[in-house]
C-alpha positions in Angstrom: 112.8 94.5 82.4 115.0 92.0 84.0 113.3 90.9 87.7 116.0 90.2 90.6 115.7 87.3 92.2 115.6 88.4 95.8 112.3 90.2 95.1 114.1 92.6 97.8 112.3 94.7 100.0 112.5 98.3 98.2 113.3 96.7 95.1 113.6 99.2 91.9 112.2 96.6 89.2 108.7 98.3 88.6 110.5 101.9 88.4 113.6 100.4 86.3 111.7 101.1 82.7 111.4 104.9 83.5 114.8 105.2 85.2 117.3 103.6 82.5 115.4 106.2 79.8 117.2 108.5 82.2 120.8 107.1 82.6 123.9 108.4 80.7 123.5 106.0 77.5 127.3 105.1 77.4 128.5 103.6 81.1 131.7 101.9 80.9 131.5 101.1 84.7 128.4 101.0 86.5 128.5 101.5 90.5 125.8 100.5 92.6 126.1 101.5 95.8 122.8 100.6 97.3 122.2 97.3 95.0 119.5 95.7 97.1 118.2 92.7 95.0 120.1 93.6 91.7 117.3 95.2 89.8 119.4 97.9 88.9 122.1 96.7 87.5 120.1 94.1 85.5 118.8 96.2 83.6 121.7 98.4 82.7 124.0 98.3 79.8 127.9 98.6 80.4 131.1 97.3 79.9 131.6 96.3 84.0 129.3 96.4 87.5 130.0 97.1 90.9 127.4 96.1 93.5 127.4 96.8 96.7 125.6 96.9 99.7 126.3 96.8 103.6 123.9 94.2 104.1 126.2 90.7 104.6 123.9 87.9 104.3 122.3 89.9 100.8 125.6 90.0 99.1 126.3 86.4 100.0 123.1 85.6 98.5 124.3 87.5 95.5 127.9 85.3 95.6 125.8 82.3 95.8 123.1 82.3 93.1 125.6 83.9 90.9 128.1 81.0 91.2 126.1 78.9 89.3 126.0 81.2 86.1 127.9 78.4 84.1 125.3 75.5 86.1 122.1 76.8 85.8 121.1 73.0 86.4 122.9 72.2 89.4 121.2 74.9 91.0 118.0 73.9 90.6 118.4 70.3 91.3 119.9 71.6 94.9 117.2 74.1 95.0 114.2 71.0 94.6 116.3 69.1 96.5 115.7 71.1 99.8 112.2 71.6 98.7 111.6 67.9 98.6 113.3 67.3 101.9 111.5 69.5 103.8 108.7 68.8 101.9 107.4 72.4 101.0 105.3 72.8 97.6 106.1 73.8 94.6 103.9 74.8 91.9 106.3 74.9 89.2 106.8 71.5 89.4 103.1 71.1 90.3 103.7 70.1 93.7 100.6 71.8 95.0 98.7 72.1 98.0 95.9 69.6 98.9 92.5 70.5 97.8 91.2 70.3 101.4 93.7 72.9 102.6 92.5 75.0 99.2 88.6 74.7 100.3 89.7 75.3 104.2 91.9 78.0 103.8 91.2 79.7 99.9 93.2 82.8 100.9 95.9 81.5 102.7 96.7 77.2 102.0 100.9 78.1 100.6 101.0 79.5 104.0 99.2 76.9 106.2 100.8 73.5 104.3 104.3 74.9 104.6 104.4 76.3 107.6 105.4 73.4 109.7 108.1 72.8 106.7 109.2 75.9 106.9 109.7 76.5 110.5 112.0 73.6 110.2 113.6 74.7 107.5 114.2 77.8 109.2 116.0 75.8 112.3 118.1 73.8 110.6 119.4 77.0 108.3 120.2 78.9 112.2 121.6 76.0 114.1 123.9 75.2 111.2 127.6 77.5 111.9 128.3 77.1 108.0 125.5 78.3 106.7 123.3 76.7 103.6 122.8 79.9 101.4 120.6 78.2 99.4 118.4 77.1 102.2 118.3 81.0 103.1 117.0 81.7 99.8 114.5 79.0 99.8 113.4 80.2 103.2 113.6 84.0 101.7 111.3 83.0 98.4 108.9 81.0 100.9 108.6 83.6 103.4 106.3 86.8 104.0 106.7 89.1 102.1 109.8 87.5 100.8 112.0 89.7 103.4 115.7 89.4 104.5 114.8 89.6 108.5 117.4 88.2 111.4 117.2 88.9 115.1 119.5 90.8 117.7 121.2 87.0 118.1 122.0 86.8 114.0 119.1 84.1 113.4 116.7 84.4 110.7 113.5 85.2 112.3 110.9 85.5 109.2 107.5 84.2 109.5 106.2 81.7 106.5 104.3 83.3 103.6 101.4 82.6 101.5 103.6 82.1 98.3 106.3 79.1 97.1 108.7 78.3 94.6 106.8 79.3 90.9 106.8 80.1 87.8 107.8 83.7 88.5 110.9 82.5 90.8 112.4 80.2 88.3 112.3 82.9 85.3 113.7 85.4 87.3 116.7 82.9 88.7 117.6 82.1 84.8 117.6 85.6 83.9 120.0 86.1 86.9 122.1 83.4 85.9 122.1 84.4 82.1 123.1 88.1 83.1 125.7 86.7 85.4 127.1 84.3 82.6 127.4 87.5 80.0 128.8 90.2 82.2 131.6 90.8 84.5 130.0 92.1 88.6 131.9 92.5 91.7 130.1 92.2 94.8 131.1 94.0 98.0 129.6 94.6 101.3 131.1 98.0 102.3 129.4 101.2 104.2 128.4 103.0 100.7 130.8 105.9 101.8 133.7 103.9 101.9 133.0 101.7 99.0 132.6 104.4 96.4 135.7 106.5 97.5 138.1 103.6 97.0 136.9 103.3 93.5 139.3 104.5 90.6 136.1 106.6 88.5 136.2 108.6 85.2 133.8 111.0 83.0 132.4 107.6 81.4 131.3 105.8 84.7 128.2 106.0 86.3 127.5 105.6 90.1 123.7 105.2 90.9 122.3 105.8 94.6 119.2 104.4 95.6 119.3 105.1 99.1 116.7 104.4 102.5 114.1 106.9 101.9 114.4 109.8 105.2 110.1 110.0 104.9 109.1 106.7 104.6 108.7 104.5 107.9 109.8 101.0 106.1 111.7 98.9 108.6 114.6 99.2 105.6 114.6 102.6 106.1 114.4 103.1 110.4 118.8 103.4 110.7 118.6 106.1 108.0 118.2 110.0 109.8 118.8 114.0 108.9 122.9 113.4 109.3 123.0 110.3 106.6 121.1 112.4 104.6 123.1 115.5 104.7 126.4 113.6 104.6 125.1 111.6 101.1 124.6 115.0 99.0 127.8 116.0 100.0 129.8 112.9 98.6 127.3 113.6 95.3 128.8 117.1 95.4 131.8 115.5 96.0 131.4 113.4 92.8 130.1 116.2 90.9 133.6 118.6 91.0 135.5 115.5 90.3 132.8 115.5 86.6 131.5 112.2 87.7 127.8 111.4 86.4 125.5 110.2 89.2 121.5 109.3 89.2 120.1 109.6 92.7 116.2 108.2 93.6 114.5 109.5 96.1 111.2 110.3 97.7 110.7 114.6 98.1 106.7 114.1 99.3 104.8 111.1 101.1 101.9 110.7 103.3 101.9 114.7 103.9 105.4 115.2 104.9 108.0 116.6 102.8 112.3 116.2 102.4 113.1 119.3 102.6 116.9 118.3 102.9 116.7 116.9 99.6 114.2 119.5 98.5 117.1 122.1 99.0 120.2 120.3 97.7 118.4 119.1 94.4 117.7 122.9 92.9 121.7 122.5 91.9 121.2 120.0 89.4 118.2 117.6 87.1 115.2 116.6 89.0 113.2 114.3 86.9 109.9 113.1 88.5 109.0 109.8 88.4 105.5 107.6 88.6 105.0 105.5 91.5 103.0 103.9 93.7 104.4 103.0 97.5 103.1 99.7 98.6 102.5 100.0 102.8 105.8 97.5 104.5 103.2 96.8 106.9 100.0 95.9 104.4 100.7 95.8 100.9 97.3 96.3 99.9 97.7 99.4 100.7 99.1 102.1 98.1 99.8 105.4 98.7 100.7 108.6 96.2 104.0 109.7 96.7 106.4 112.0 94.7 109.5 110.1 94.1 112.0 111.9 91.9 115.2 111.4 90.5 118.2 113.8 90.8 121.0 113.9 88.3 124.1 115.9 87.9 124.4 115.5 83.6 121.9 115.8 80.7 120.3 113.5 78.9 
């Protein structure tokens, strides 16, 4: 399984090897309507890929990294070149921490050595009316809990993590490139509605929804109520008289309460159920059993 990049807040990449098993094995266009950090389509095979999602400064990330498909080099020489001038570690490059902050702080020394980097960083990105994207993403793999946060006045507002630019980051940016370089994806930043309905679709095109879960309290999730929810199985129906396949994931059960409105809708077609473990938003030491199912109109 391919990782995104973003490592996006409600990411599918640990759930991605039980749910391609599941979709339609022939896709000549894949729509994601929901796309997040890209872990769906990553890991899907088909002839084209349509990723969306209303979140503006995500897609642009998206546009970014992905222009460098055919450069994979002269991103990464931009991408240590912020690093150096703001001096934040890197322990791909073996930039690490100092062994004092190591022995003073064994839990938490990323977080404490680039903090001061990082707040400054984080200025220079907000007071700057173009807009480095690649200083976003720095600032996005350096921060907690590597999430895409701005305040009511547009400025990115996330707090430094205990993590930097590894290993992990710079194999899942060349996969990302090496994706990017072998198959054709149009980004678009559209309200999910709109952006699917303008789309031409036939019998061998797939649309998958990964939607903010109604029973789950994740800040991702808070502008998501009954209404959204009511008005999203009725474009699948929609999509469904019109014989176009669709993969829906969901949650039905967490923490004791249930979805009843999904509960209800999904008796008309597949529910498959699928293994997972919700990490807490809040503490991610914390997991929690959840049902999480996923809700198709075609069989396998």
């Amino acid at each position: 399984m391919i990782r995104s990049p973003f490592f996006y807040v409600g990411d599918k990449y640990k759930l991605m090897s039980q749910l391609v098993e599941l979709f339609p094995p022939n896709i000549k266009t894949y729509v994601g309507a929901f796309t997040g950090g890209g872990s769906d389509f990553l890991n899907v095979n088909a002839e084209r890929y349509l990723a969306n999602d209303i979140d503006k400064d995500l897609i642009r990330l998206h546009e970014e990294i992905s222009s460098y498909a055919d450069n994979g080099e002269a991103l990464f020489t931009r991408v240590y070149e912020i690093i150096d001038t703001y001096n934040l570690s890197c322990s791909f490059k073996g930039q690490t921490t100092p062994q004092s902050y190591k022995e003073k702080y064994p839990k938490t020394y990323f977080a404490k050595f680039n903090k001061e980097s990082y707040v400054r960083l984080r200025k220079g990105f907000n007071s700057d009316e173009s807009r480095d994207y690649l200083k976003l993403y720095i600032l996005l793999i350096y921060g907690f809990n590597r999430m895409l946060r701005f305040n009511r006045s547009g400025e990115f507002n996330l707090p430094v993590g205990n993590v930097d630019f590894n290993k992990n980051v710079v194999d899942a940016l060349n996969n990302y490139l090496s994706f990017m370089k072998e198959n054709e994806v149009s980004f678009s930043c559209n309200n999910y509605i709109d952006f699917i309905n303008k789309q031409e679709l036939g019998g061998d095109d797939f649309v998958y929804i990964d939607p903010p879960y109604l029973i789950s309290a994740s800040e991702y999730n808070k502008l998501w109520d009954n209404k959204q929810e009511v008005e999203l199985y009725e474009l699948l129906d929609e999509l469904n008289r019109k014989g176009i396949k669709f993969g829906l994931s969901n949650m039905l059960e967490h923490k004791g309460m249930k979805n009843s409105i999904l509960e209800k809708w999904s008796k008309k077609y597949k529910v498959h159920e699928i293994k997972s473990n919700y990490i807490s938003f809040n503490n991610n030491s914390i997991k929690t059993t959840s049902r999480e199912v996923y809700v198709t109109n075609y069989e396998q």
